[in-house]
C-alpha positions in Angstrom: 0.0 0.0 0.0 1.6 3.2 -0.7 1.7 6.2 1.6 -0.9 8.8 1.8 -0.2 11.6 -0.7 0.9 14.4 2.0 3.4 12.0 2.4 4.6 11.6 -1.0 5.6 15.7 -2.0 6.2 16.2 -5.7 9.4 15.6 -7.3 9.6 19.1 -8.3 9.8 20.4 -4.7 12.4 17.5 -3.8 14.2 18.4 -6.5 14.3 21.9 -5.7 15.1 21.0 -2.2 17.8 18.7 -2.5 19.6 21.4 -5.0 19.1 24.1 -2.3 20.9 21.9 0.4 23.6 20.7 -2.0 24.5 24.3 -3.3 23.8 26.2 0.0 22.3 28.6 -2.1 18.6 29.5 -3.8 20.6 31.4 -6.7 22.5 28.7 -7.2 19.7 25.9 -7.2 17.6 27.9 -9.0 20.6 28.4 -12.3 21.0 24.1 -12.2 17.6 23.7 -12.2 16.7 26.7 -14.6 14.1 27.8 -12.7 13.5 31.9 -11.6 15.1 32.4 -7.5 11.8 33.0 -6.5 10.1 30.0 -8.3 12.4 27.8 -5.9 12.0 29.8 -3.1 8.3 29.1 -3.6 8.7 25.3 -4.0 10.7 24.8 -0.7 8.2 26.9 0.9 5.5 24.2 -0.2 7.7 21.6 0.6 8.2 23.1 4.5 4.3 23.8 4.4 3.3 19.5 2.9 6.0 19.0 5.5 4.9 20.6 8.8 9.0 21.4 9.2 11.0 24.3 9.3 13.8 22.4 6.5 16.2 25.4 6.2 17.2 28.2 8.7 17.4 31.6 7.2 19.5 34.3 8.1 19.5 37.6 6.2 20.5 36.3 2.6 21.5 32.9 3.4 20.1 29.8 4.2 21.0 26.7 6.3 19.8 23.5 6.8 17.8 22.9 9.8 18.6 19.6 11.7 15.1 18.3 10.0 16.4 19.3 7.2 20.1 17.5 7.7 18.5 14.2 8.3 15.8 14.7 5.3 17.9 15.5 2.7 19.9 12.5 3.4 17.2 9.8 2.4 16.2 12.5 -0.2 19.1 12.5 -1.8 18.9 8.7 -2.0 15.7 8.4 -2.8 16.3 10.7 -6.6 19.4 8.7 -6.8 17.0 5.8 -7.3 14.6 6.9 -9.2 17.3 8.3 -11.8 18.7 5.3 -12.3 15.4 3.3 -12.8 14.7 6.1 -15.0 18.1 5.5 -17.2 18.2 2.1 -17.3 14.7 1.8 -18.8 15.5 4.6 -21.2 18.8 2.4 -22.0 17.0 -1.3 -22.7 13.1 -0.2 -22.3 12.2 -3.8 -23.9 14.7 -6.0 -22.2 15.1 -5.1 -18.5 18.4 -4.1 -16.9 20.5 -6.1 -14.4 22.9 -3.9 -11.5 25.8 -6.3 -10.8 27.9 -5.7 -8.2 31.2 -7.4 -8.5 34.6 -8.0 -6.7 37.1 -6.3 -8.9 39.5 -8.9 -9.8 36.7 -11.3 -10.2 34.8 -9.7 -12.2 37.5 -8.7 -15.3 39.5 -11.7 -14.9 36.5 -14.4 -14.6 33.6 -12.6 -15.1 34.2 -10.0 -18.2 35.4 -13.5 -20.5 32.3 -15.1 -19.8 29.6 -12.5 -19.8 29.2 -12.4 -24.1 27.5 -15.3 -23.4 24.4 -14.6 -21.1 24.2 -11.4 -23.3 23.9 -14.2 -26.4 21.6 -16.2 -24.7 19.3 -13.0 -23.5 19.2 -10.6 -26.0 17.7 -7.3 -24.7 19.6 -7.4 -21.2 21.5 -5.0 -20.0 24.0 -5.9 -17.4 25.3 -2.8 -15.3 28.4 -3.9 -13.2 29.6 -1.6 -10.0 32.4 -2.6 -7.9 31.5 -3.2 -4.2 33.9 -5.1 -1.3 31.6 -5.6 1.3 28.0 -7.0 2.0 25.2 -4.1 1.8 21.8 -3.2 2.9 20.1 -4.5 -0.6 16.9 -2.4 0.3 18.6 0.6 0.7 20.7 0.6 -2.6 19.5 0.1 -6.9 21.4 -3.2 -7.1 20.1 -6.4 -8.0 22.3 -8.9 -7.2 26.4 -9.2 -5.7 29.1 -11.7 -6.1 30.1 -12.8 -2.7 32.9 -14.3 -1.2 33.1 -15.8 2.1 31.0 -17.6 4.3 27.4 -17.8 3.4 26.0 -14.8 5.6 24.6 -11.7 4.1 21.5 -11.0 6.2 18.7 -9.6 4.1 19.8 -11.6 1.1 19.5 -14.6 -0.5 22.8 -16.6 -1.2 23.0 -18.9 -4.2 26.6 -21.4 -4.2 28.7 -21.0 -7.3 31.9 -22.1 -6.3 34.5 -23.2 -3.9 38.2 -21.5 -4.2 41.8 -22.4 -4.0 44.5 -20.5 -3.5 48.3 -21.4 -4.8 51.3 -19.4 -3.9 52.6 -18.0 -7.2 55.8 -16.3 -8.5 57.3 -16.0 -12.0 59.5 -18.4 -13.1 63.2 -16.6 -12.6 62.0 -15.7 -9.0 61.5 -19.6 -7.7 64.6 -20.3 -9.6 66.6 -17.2 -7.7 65.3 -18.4 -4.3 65.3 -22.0 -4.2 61.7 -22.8 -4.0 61.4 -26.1 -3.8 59.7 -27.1 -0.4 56.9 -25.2 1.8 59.8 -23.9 4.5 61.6 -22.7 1.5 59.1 -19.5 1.6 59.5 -17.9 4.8 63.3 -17.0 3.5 61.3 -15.6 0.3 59.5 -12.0 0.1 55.9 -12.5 0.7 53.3 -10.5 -1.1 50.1 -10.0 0.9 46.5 -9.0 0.1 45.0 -6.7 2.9 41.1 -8.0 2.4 42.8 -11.6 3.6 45.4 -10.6 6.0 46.0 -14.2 7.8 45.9 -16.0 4.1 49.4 -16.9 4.2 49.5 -17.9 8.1 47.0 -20.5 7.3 48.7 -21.7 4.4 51.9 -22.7 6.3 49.8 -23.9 9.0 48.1 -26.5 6.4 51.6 -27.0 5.0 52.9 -27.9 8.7 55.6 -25.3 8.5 56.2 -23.5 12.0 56.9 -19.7 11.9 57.2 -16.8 14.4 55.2 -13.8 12.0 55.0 -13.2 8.1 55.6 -9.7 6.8 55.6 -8.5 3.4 54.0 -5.8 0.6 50.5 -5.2 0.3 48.2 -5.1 -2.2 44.6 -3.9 -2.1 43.8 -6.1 -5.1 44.4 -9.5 -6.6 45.4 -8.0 -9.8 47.9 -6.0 -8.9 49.2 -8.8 -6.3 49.4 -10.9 -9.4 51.2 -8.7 -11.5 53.9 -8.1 -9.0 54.5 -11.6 -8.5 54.6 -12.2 -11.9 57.3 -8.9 -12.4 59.1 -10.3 -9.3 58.7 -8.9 -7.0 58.1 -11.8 -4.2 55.4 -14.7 -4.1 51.9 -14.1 -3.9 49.2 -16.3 -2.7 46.2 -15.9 -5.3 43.0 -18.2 -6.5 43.8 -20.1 -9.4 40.8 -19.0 -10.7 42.2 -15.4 -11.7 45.4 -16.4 -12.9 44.5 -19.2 -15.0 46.2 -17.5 -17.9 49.7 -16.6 -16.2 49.7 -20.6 -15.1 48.6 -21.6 -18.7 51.5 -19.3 -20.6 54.5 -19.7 -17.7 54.0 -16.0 -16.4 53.4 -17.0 -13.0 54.6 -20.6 -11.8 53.3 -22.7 -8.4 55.5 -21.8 -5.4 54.0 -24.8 -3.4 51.1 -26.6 -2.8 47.2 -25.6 -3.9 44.7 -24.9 -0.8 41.5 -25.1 -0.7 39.9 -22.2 1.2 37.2 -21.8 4.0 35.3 -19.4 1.6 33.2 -20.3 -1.2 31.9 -17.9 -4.3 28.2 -17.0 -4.1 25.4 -14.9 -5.9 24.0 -12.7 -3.0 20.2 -11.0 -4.5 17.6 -9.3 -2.8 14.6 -11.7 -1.9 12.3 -9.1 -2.8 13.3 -9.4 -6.7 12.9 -13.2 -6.5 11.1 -12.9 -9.3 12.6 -10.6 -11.6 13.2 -12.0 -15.1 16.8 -11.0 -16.0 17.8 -12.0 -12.2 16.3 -15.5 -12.6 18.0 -15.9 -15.7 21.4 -14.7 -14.7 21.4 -17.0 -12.1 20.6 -20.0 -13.7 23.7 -18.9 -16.0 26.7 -17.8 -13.8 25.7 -21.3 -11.6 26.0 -23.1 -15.2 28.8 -21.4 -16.0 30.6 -21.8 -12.5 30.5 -25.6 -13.2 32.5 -25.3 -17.0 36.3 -25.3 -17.1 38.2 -21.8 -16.9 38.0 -19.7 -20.2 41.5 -19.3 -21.5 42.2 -15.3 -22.8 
């Protein structure tokens, strides 16, 4: 049921509002939106009226947000966000529907990107948007569909569907295991480690599952597996990555194993909001990334 219509001002006064508060300024609302001083003036004055609240505080020729009018431009702001973006997407596929990805970065160009020609193929008329997000989010409060998670399988709000399960190899290009001797598990801790700050114990438990005993690990960071791949592979140290970003560095000799494969605790999954359950281009991306999960990586 939707609210009662003094709840639901027009987006003309929002709109008007929200500039206001961004700019600080009537003038300077009232040139972005192309609208006379006065005619905006007017609007937040309706606005304040629908409202019952005092949203700005004026002094002389200037104007401040109230503390109403802090913490309603906030979830206005939000709000129009939304709405613009429904609004594009449908202008950019109005037949096919549009689907908001969010992705892990490294995921997404290194196994994603190669395989996503396909779905397109197979649902002409789909438009796949892709954002890059790091952490779990409030799905209600944001325009995305559906996420690529890893980790355990805990996201409240959402639905989780399994795609895969990951391992992770140390890694270094072929003149660096060559230069240090690699050629047993204890080997390593003499060797420059290169570390990826989203999994900062990843190499502890790998020597722990390789029964090698050591006092701390130390090393570069990296924010993402792409770069921590690309170091490795200019040789800069050994990097402990899933083999399912660098299966064409281990394919062509650019990167070579270090030591043993692991499989980790966390597993790949397709995070979506319950409420879009049924949405047509959700369902059908799903039933493809979980096909294509199960295929063999695409070489490059």
């Amino acid at each position: 049921m939707l609210p009662a219509r003094r709840f639901l001002p027009s987006l003309s006064l929002l709109s008007a509002f929200e500039a206001a508060a961004r700019t600080g300024s009537v003038t300077a609302a009232a040139r972005e939106l192309q609208l006379t001083q006065s005619a905006v003036s007017r609007q937040i004055r309706l606005l304040e009226h629908q409202l019952g609240a005092d949203l700005f505080l004026r002094e002389r020729q200037t104007i401040r947000l109230s503390l109403a009018g802090e913490s309603y431009v906030r979830e206005i702001r939000e709000a129009l966000k939304r709405i613009s973006t429904a609004s594009l997407n449908l202008r950019a596929n109005p037949e096919g529907g549009s689907l908001n990805l969010a992705i892990l970065p490294t995921f997404g160009t290194r196994w994603l990107a190669p395989r996503l020609s396909s779905f397109l193929a197979e649902n002409p008329g789909v438009t796949v948007n892709l954002v890059t997000r790091l952490q779990p989010f409030d799905f209600r409060l944001d325009t995305i569909d559906a996420a690529i998670h890893f980790g355990m399988p805990h996201w409240p709000g959402a639905d989780l569907t399994f795609l895969m399960k990951e391992n992770v190899m140390p890694v270094c290009s072929p003149a660096f295991k060559v230069a240090h001797g690699l050629h047993h598990p204890a080997d390593l801790l003499g060797a420059p480690l290169l570390h990826i700050t989203s999994r900062p114990d990843a190499w502890e438990g790998w020597f722990t599952a390789n029964g090698v005993a050591f006092e701390s690990v130390h090393g570069m960071l990296f924010d993402q597996f792409s770069t921590l791949a690309q170091a490795a592979e200019s040789g800069l140290g050994v990097a402990l990555v899933p083999t399912i970003l660098i299966a064409h560095e281990l394919e062509t000799g650019r990167l070579v194993s270090a030591g043993a494969a692991m499989e980790n605790a966390g597993c790949y999954y397709l995070a979506s909001s319950s409420e879009r359950s049924d949405y047509r281009p959700l369902i059908a991306f799903r039933q493809w990334i979980t096909a294509q999960a199960d295929l063999p990586p695409v070489a490059d």
